[in-house]
C-alpha positions as CSV (number, residue, x, y, z in Angstrom):
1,X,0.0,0.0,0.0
2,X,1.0,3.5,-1.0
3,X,1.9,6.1,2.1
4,X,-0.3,8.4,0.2
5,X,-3.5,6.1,0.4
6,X,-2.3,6.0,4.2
7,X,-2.6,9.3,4.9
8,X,-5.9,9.5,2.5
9,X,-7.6,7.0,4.9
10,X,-5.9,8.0,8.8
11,X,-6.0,11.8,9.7
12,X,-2.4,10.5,12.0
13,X,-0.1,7.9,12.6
14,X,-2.0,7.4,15.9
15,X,-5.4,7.2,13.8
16,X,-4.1,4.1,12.2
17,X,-2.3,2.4,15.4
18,X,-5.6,3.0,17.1
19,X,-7.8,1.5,13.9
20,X,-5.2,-1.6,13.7
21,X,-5.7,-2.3,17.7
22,X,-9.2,-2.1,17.3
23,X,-9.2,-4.7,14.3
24,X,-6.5,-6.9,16.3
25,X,-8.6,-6.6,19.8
26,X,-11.6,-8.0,17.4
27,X,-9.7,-10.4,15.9
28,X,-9.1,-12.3,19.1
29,X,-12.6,-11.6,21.1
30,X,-13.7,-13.9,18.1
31,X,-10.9,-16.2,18.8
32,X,-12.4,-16.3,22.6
33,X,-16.0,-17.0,21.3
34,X,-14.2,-19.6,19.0
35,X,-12.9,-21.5,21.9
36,X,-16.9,-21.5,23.2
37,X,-15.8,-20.4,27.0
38,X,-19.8,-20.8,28.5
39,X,-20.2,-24.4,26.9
40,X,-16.8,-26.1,26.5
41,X,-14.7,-27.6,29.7
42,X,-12.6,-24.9,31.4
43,X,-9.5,-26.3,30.4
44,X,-10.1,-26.7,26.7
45,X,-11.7,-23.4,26.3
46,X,-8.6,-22.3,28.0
47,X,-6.1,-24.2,25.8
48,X,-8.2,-23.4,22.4
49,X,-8.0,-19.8,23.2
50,X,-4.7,-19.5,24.5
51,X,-4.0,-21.5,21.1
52,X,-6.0,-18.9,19.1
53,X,-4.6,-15.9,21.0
54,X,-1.4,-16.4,20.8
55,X,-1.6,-16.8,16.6
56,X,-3.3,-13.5,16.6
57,X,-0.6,-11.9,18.9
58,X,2.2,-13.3,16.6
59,X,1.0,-11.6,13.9
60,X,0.1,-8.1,15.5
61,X,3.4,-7.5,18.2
62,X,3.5,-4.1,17.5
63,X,-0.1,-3.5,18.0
64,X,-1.0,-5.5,20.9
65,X,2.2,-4.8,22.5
66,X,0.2,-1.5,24.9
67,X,-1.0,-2.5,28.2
68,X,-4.2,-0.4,27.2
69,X,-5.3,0.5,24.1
70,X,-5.3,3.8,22.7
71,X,-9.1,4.0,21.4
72,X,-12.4,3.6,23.3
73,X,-13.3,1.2,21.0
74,X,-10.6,-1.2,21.4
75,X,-11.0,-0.7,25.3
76,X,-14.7,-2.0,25.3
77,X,-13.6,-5.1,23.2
78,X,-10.6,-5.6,25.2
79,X,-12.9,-5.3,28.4
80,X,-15.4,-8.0,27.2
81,X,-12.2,-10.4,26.2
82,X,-11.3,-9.6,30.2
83,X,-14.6,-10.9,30.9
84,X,-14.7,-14.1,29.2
85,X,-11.7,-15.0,30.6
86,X,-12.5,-14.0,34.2
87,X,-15.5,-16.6,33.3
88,X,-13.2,-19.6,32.6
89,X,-11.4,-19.0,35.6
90,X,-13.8,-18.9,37.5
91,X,-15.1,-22.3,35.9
92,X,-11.5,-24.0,36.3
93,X,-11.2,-22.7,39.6
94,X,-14.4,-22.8,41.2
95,X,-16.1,-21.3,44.2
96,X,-13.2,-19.2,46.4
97,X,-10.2,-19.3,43.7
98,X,-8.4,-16.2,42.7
99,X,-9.4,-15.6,39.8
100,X,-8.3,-12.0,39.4
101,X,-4.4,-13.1,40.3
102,X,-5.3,-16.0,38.0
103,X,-5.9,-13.8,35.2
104,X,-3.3,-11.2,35.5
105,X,-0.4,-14.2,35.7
106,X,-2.1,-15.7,32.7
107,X,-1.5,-12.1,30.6
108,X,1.9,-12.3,31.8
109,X,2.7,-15.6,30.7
110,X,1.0,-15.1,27.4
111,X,2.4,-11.5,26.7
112,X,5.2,-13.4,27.3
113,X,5.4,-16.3,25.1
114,X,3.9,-14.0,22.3
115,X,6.7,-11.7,22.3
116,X,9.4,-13.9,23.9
117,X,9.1,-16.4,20.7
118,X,10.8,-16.4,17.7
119,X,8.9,-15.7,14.5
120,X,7.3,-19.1,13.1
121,X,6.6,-20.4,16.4
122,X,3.3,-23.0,17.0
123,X,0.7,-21.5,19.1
124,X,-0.6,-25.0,20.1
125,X,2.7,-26.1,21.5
126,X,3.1,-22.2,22.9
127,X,-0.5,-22.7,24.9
128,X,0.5,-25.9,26.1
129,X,3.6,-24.2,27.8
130,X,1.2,-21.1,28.8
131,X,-1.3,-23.3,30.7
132,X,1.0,-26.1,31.9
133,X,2.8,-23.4,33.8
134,X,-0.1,-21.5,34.9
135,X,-1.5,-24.6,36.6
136,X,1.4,-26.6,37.6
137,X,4.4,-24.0,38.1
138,X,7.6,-24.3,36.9
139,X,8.8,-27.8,37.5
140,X,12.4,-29.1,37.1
141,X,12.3,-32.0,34.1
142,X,14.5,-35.3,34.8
């Protein structure tokens, strides 16, 4: 694409980063429907959308790499994601777990293996790391 149709279509450079997080913070609320969080068993929901997630952020570093989005838009999206999530931890934890401390190391671990892995690198076998460690720690391997 030509910079001129760039600057036809976004008033500023922010105009565009905020139009790209939107479109990347709708990209993976559908990749959290996909993973069917009300109907499917916590830890599959879980896994499928870690799985989903993490293809997303590989393709959209830059975008997704703020804490908080720039535009309202994006914030509302990013707020229901938050949601759903809260949901399935609250399914895989149950009644009494934390599932706000739950959450917040599971956006670490995944900001981390999105932009801690190399270019090319499989989401499924990326999840499996995420959630393994969330539930089960670090553990030392034989």
């Amino acid at each position: 694409m030509a910079r001129a149709t760039v600057h036809r279509r976004f008033a500023s450079r922010e105009a565009l980063i905020e139009a790209m997080e939107v479109a990347a913070w709708r990209e993976i609320q559908e990749a959290v429907h996909a993973a069917r969080p009300h109907t499917a068993p916590a830890q599959v929901a879980l896994h499928q959308a870690t799985a989903n997630i993490l293809q997303i952020k590989l393709g959209w570093r830059f975008t997704l790499a703020r804490p908080v989005p720039l535009s309202k838009e994006a914030q509302a999206v990013q707020a229901e994601v938050m949601e759903l999530c809260e949901a399935v931890f609250e399914k895989l934890l149950g009644p009494g777990g934390d599932t706000v401390w739950a959450r917040q190391v599971y956006l670490a671990l995944l900001g981390e293996a999105a932009h801690g892995s190399p270019p090319g690198s499989d989401p499924d076998a990326l999840a499996t790391r995420v959630i393994d460690t969330l539930l089960h720690g670090v553990q030392r391997t034989a």
